[in-house]
N, CA, C and O of each residue as an XYZ file, in Angstrom:
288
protein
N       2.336    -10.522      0.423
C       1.325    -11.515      0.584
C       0.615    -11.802     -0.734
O      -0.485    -12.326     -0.905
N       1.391    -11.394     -1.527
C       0.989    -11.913     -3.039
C       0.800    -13.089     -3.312
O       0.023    -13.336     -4.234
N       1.467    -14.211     -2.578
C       0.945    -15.306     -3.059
C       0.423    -16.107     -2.530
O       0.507    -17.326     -2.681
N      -0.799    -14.902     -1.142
C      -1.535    -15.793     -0.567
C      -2.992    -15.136     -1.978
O      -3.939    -15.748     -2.474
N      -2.677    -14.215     -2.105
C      -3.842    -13.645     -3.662
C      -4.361    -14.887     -5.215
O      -5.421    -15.139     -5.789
N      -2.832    -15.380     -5.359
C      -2.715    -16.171     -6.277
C      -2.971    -17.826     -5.938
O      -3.308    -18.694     -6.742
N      -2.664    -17.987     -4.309
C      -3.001    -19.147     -4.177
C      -4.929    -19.362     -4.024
O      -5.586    -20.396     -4.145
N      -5.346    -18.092     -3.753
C      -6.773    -18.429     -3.507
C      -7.321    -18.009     -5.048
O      -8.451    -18.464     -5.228
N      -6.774    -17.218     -6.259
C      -6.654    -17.471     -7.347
C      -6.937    -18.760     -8.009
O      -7.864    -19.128     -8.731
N      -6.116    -19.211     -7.660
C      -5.902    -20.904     -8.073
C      -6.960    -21.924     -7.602
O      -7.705    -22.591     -8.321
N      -6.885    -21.917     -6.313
C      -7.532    -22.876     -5.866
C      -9.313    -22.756     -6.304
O     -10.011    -23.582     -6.891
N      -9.701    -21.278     -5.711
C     -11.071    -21.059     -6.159
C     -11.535    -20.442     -7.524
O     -12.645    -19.927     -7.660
N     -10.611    -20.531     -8.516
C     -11.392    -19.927     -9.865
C     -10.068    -20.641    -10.419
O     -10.438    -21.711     -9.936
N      -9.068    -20.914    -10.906
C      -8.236    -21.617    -11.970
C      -8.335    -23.273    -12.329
O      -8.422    -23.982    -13.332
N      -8.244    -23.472    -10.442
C      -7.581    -25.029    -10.310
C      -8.477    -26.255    -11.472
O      -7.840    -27.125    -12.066
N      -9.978    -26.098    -11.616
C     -10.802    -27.205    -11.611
C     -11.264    -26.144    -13.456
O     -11.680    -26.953    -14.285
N     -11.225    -24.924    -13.920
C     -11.519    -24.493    -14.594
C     -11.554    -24.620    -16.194
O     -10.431    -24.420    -16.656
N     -12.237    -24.816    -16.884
C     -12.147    -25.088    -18.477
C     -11.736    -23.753    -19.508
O     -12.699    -23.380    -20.177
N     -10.669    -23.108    -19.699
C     -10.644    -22.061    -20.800
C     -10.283    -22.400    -22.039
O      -9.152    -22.877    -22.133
N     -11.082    -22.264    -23.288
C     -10.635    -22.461    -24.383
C      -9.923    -21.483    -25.101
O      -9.892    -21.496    -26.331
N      -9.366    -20.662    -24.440
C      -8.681    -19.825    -25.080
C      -7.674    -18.317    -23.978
O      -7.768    -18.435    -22.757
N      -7.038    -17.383    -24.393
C      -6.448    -16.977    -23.421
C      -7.030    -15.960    -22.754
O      -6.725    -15.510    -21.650
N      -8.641    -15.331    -24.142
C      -9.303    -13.717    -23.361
C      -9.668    -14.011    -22.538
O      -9.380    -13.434    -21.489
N     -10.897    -15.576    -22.603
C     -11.365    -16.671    -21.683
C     -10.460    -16.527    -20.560
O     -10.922    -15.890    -19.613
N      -9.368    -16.937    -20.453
C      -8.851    -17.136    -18.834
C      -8.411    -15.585    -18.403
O      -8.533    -15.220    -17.234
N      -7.997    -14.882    -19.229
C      -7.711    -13.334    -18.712
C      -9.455    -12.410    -17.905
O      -9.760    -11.662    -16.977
N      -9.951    -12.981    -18.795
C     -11.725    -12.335    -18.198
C     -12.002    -13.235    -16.543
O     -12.568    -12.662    -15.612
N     -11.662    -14.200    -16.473
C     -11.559    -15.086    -15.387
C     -10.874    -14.550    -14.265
O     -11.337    -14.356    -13.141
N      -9.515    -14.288    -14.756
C      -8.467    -13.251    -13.721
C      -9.586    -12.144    -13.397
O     -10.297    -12.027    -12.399
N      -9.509    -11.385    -14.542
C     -10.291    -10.115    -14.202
C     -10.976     -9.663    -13.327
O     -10.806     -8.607    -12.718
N     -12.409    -11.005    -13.114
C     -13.354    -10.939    -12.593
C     -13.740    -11.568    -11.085
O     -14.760    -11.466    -10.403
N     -11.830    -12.611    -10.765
C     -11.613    -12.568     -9.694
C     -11.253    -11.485     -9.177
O     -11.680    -11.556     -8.024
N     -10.735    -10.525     -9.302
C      -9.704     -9.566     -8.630
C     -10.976     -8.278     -8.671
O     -11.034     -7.526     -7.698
N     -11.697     -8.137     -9.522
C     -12.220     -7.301     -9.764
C     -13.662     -7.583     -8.055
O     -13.957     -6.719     -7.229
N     -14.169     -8.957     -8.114
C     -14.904     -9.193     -6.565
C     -13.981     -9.361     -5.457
O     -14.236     -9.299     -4.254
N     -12.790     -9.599     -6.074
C     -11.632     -9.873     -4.251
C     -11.634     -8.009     -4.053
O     -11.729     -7.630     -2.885
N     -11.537     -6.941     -5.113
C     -11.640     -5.614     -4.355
C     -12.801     -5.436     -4.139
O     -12.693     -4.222     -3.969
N     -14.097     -5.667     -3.963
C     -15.510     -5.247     -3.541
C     -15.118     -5.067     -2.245
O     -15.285     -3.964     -1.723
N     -14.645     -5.931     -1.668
C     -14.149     -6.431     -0.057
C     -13.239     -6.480      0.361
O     -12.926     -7.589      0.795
N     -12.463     -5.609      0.475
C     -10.496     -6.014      0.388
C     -10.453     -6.037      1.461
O     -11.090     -5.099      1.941
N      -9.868     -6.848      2.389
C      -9.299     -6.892      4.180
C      -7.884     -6.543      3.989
O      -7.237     -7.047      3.071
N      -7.360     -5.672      4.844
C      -5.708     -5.489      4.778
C      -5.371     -6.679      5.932
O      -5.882     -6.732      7.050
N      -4.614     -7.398      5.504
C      -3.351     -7.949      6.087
C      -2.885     -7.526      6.871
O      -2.448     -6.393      6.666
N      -2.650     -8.195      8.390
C      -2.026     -7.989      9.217
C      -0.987     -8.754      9.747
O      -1.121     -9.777     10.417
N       0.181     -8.148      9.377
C       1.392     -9.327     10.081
C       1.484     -9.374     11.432
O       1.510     -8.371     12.145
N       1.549    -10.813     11.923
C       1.250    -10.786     13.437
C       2.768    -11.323     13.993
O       3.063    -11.418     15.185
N       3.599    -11.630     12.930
C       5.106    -12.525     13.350
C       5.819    -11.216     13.660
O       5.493    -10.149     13.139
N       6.792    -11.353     14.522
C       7.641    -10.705     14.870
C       9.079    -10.754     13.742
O       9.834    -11.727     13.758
N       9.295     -9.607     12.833
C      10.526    -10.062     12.280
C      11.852    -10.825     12.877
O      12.480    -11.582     12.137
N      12.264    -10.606     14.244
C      13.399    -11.813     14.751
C      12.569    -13.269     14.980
O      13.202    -14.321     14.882
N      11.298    -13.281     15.251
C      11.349    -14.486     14.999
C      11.197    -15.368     14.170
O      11.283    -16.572     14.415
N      10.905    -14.771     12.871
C      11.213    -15.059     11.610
C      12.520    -15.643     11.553
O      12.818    -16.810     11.301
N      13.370    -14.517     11.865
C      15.005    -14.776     11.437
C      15.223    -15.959     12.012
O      15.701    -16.840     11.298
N      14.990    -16.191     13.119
C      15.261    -17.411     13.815
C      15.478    -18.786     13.783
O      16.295    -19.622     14.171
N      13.645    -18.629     12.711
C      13.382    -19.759     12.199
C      13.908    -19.931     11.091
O      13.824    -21.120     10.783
N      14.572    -19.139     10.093
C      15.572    -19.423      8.771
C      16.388    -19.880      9.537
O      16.661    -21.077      9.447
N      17.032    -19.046     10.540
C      18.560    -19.193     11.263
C      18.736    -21.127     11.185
O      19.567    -21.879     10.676
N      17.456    -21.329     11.992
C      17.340    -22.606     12.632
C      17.410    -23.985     11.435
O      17.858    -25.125     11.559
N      16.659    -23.181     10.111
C      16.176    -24.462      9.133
C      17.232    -24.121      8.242
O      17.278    -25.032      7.415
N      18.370    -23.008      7.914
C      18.839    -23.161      7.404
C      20.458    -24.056      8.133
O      21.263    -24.589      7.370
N      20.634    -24.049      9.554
C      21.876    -24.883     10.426
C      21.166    -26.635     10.078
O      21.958    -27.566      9.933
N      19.671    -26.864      9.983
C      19.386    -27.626      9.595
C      19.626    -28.312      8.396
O      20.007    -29.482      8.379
N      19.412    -27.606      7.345
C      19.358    -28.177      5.990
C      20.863    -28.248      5.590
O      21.310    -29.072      4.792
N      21.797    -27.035      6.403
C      23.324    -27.856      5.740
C      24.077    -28.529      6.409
O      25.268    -28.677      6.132
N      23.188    -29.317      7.923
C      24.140    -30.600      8.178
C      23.671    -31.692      7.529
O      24.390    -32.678      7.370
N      22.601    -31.646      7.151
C      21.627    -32.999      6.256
C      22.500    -33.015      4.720
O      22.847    -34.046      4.143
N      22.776    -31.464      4.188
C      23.645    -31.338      3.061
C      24.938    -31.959      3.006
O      25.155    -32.643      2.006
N      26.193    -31.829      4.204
C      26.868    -32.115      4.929
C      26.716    -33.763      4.707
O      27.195    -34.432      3.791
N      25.991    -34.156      5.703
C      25.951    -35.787      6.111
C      25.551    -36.275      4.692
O      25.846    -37.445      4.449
N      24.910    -35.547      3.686
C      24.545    -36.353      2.331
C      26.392    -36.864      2.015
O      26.899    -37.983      2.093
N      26.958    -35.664      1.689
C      28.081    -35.661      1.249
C      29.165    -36.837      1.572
O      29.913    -37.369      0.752
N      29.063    -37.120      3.008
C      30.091    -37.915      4.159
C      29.554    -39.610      3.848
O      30.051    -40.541      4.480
């Protein structure tokens, strides 16, 4: 779930941000991660791994008849 970390990274401290330089944006990292642990919530996966599979199963029979019909 790393890149639900980096997407709230981004959005709330990178996206809109001014650094003139790289200590500047590394102190920025820092000092996100450093208040996201004050409070850390663990993650709970609530999906069932087969139904995960399922849904690849499903989007990937999807994406190679569309691949398929590109071809034809």
């Amino acid at each position: 779930m790393v890149e639900r970390l980096f997407r709230t990274l981004s959005t709330d401290r990178l996206k809109r941000g001014v650094f003139h330089n790289i200590p500047e944006l590394v102190a920025t990292i820092e000092d996100f991660i450093a208040k996201h642990n004050q409070n850390p919530k663990p993650f709970v996966w609530t999906a069932k791994a087969q139904d995960i599979l399922e849904k690849v199963i499903r989007a990937n029979r999807k994406l190679s008849s569309r691949k398929n019909d590109a071809l034809h």
